[in-house]
C-alpha positions in Angstrom: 0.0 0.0 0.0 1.0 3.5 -0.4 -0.1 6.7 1.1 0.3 10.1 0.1 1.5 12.3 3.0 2.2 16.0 3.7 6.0 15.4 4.0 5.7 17.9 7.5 3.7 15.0 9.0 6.4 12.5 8.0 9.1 14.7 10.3 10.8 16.7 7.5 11.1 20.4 7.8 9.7 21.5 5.3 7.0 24.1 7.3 7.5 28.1 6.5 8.8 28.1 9.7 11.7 25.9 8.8 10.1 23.0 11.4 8.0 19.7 10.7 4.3 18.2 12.6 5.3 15.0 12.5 2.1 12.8 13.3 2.8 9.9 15.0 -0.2 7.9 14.8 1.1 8.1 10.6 4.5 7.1 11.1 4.4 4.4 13.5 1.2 3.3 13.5 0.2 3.3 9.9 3.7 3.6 8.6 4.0 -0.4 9.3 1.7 -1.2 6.7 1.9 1.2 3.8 4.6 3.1 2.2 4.8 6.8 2.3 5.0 9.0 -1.3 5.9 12.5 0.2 4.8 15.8 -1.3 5.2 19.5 -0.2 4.4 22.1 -3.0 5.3 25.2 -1.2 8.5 23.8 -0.3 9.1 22.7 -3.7 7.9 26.1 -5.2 9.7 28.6 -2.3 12.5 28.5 0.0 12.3 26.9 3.5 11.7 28.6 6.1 9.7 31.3 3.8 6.9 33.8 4.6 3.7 32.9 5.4 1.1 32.7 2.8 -3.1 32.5 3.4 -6.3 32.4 0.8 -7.5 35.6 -0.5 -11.0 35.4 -2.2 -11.7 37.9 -5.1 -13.7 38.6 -7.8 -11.4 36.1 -10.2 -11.7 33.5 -7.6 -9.1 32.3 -4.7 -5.4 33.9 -5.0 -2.3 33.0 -3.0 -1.1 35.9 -0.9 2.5 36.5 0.8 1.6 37.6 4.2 4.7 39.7 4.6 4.6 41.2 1.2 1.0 41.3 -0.1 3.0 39.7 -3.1 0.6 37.6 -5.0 2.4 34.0 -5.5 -0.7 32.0 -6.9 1.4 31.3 -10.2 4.5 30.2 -8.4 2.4 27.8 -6.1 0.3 26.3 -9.3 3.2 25.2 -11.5 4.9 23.6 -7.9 1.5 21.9 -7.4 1.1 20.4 -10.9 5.0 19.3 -10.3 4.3 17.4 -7.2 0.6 16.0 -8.6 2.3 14.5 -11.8 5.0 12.8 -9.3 1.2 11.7 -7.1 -0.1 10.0 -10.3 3.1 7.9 -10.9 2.3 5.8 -7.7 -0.9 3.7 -7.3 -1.9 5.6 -4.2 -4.4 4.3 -2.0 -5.4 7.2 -0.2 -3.5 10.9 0.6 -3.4 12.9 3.9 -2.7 16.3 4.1 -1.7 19.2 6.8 -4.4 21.3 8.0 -5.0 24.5 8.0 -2.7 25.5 5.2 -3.1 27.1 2.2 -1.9 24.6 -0.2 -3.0 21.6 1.8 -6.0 22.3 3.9 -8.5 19.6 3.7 -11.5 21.9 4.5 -9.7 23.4 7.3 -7.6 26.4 5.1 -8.9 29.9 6.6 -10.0 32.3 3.6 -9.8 35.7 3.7 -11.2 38.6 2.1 -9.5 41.1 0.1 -9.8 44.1 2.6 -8.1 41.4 5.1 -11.5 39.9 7.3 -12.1 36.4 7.7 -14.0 35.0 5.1 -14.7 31.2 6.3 -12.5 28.3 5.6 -11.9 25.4 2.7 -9.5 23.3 1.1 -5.7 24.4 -0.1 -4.9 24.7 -3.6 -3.0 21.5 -3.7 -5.9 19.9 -2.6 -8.3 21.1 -4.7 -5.9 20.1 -8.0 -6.3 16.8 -5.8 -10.0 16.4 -5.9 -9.8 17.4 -9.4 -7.4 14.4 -10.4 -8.2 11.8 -7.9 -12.2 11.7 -7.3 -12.9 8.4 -5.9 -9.5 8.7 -3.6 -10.0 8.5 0.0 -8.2 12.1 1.4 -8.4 13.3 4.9 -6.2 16.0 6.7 -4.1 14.7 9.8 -6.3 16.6 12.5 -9.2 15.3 11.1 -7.6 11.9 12.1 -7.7 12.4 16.0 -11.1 11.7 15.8 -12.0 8.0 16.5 -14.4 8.0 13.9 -12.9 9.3 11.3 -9.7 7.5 11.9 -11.8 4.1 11.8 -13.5 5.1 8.7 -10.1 6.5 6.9 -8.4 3.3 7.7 -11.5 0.9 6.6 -11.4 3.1 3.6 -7.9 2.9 2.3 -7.5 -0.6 3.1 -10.7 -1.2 1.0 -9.7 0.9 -1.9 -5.9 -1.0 -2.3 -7.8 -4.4 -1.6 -9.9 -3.1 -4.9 -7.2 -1.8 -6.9 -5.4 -5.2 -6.0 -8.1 -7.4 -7.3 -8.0 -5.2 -10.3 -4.9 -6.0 -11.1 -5.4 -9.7 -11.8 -7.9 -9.2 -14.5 -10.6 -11.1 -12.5 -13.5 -13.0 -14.3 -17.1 -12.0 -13.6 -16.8 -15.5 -11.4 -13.6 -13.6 -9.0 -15.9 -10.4 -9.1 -18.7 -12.2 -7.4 -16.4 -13.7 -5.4 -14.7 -10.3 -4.5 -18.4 -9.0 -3.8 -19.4 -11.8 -1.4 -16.4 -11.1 1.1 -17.3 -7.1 1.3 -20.6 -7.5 1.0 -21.3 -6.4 5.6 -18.7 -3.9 4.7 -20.6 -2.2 2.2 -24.0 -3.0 4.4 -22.6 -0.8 6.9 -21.9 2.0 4.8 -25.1 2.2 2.9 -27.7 0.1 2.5 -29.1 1.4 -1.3 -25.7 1.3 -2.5 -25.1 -2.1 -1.3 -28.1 -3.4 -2.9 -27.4 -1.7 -6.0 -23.8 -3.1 -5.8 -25.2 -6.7 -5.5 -27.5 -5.9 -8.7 -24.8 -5.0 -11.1 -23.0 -8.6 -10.0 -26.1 -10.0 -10.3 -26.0 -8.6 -14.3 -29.8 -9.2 -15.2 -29.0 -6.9 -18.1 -26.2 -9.0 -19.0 -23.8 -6.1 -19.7 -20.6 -6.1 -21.5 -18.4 -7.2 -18.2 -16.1 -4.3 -19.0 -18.6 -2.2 -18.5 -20.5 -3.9 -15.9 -16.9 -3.7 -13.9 -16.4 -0.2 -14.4 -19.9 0.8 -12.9 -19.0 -1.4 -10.0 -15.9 0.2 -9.3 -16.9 4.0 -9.4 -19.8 2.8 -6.8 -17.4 0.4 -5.1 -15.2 3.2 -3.9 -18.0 6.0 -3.7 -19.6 3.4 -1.2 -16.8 2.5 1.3 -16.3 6.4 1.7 -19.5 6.6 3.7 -19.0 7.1 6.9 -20.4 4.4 9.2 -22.2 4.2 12.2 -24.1 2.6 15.1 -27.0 2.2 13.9 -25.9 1.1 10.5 -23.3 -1.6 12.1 -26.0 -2.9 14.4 -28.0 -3.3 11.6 -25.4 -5.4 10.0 -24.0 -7.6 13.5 -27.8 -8.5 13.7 -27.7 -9.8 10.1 -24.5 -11.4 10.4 -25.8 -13.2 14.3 -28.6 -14.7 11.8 -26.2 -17.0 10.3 -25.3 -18.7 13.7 -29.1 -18.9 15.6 -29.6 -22.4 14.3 -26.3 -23.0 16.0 -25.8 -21.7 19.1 -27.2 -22.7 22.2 -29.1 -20.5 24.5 -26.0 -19.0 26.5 -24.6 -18.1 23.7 -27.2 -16.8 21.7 -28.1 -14.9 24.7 -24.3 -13.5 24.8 -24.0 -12.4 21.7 -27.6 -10.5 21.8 -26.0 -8.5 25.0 -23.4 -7.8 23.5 -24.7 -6.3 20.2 -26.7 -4.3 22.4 -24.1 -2.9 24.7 -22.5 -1.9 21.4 -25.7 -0.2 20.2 -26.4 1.2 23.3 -22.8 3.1 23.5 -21.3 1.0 26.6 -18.7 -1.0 24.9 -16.4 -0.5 21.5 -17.4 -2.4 18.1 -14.6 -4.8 18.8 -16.6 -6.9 21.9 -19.2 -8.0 19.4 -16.9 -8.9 16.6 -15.1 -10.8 19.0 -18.3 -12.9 19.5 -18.9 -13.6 16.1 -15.5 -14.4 15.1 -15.1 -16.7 17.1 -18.5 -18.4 16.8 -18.2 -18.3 13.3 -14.8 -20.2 13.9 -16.3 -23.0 16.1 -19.0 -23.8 14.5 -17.4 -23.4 10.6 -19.6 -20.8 9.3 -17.7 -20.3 5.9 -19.8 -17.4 4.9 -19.2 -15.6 7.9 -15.4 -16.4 8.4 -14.8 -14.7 4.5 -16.2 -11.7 5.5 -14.2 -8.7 5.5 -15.9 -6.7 7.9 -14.8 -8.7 10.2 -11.4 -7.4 10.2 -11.1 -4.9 7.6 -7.5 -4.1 8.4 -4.8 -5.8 10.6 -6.3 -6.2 13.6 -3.1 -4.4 15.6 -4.3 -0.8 14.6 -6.8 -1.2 17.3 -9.3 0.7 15.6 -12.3 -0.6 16.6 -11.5 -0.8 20.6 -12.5 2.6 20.8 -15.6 3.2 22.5 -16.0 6.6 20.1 -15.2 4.7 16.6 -18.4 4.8 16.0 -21.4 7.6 16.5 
């Protein structure tokens, strides 16, 4: 796997400042399972340490400002942008993260001002909106989005989904390996969104009998547009209750009455996702249920992130 990543976060000093963010939770938690592409287009477009720059909007639409100067370097930052966005492309990226708040990489979070100098509101960086432009089924976050449990989860689920995808692609599977590849995400995608699950399960099930070429395409765009969703309680209650329906013709009371509690407890915001996976993992494992033991929701990524023992994972 590899992961595009502000090179700040990585530890390089790179900032205007001269100094780095370096995000831990990137480097040594996620950096033991993917590979890091770094990018910095103001560093690769201005000296380092530099002047500040911030977001001006005008009539012609968003400039690039010197803070110092009032010198506009919109141009300067563009052509360092494209620079590092070819270099993005020549790597199959599963997903990219990005520094906050800045004005080439703010994910949402880059402060925009008018031109008489007040606060207009906030949105992405210019780098990131080349980004969007290029990459439009790519899972991007920013790294302080990332301190939330929730998000974090859902990043994660989602960049492991999309390289598991671009994976399978790669072998130049057979509508038989597609169906396959459906079957084993089919809880994941339940737990994002129901419609689009069901929708994704139609174009497998190719009624129309489509060209498969085609057919494959339309499941990828709605493949990735679906594992973006962010889940949630109620949807992944939704889903452990359908997935406990594969073992209640095998379970004796206790345990049937076990695993009910704790699905519950999960629903009701008392303990993390991981308590009820636990369950049916390992029911699923004693009593041989197939179905259930291929399913990728089960563990969606290696189970040492940790992700889902947070009590606040999930909203």
């Amino acid at each position: 796997m590899i992961l595009g990543v502000s090179a700040c976060l990585l530890g390089e000093n790179v900032r205007f400042d001269g100094g780095h963010k370096k995000d831990s939770f990137l480097v040594n938690s996620l950096g033991k399972y993917t590979q890091f592409v770094r990018f910095c287009p103001e560093a690769l477009g201005f000296t380092t340490p530099r002047d500040s720059m911030r977001l001006v909007a005008g009539k012609d639409g968003l400039r690039v400002v010197n803070n110092k100067t009032t010198i506009d370097v919109t141009s300067t930052l563009k052509q360092a942008s494209l620079k590092e966005l070819d270099r993005l492309k020549q790597s199959p990226l599963c997903g990219i993260v990005f520094k906050s708040k800045s004005p080439s990489c703010g994910f949402g979070s880059a402060k925009i001002y008018l031109e008489n100098g007040f606060a207009q509101g906030k949105g992405d960086g210019l780098f990131v909106t080349m980004c969007k432009e290029h990459f439009p089924l790519l899972p991007l976050e920013e790294e302080s989005r990332l301190l939330d449990p929730w998000l974090r989860e859902n990043f994660v689920m989602q960049i492991f989904a999309y390289s598991a995808f671009e994976k399978f692609k790669q072998t130049n599977p057979t509508m038989a390996q597609l169906v396959s590849f459906h079957q084993s995400y089919k809880f994941l995608l339940h737990s994002k969104d129901e419609l689009r699950y069901r929708e994704l399960g139609r174009i497998v099930g190719n009624h129309s009998k489509k060209d498969f070429k085609d057919l494959f395409c339309e499941y990828e765009r709605l493949f990735k547009e679906t594992i973006g969703i962010k889940s949630s309680i109620k949807k992944s209650r939704n889903v452990l209750e359908h997935m406990s329906g594969f073992l209640k013709n095998l379970l004796d009371d206790v345990e049937k009455s076990t695993l009910h509690s704790h699905i519950e407890a999960f629903a009701k915001g008392f303990v993390p996702l991981i308590v009820p996976l636990e369950s049916i993992k390992m029911f699923a494992k004693k009593y041989d249920v197939e179905y259930l033991k291929g399913q990728v929701f089960l563990e969606p990524y290696p189970y040492e992130l940790a992700l889902r023992s947070e009590l606040k994972a999930y909203k």
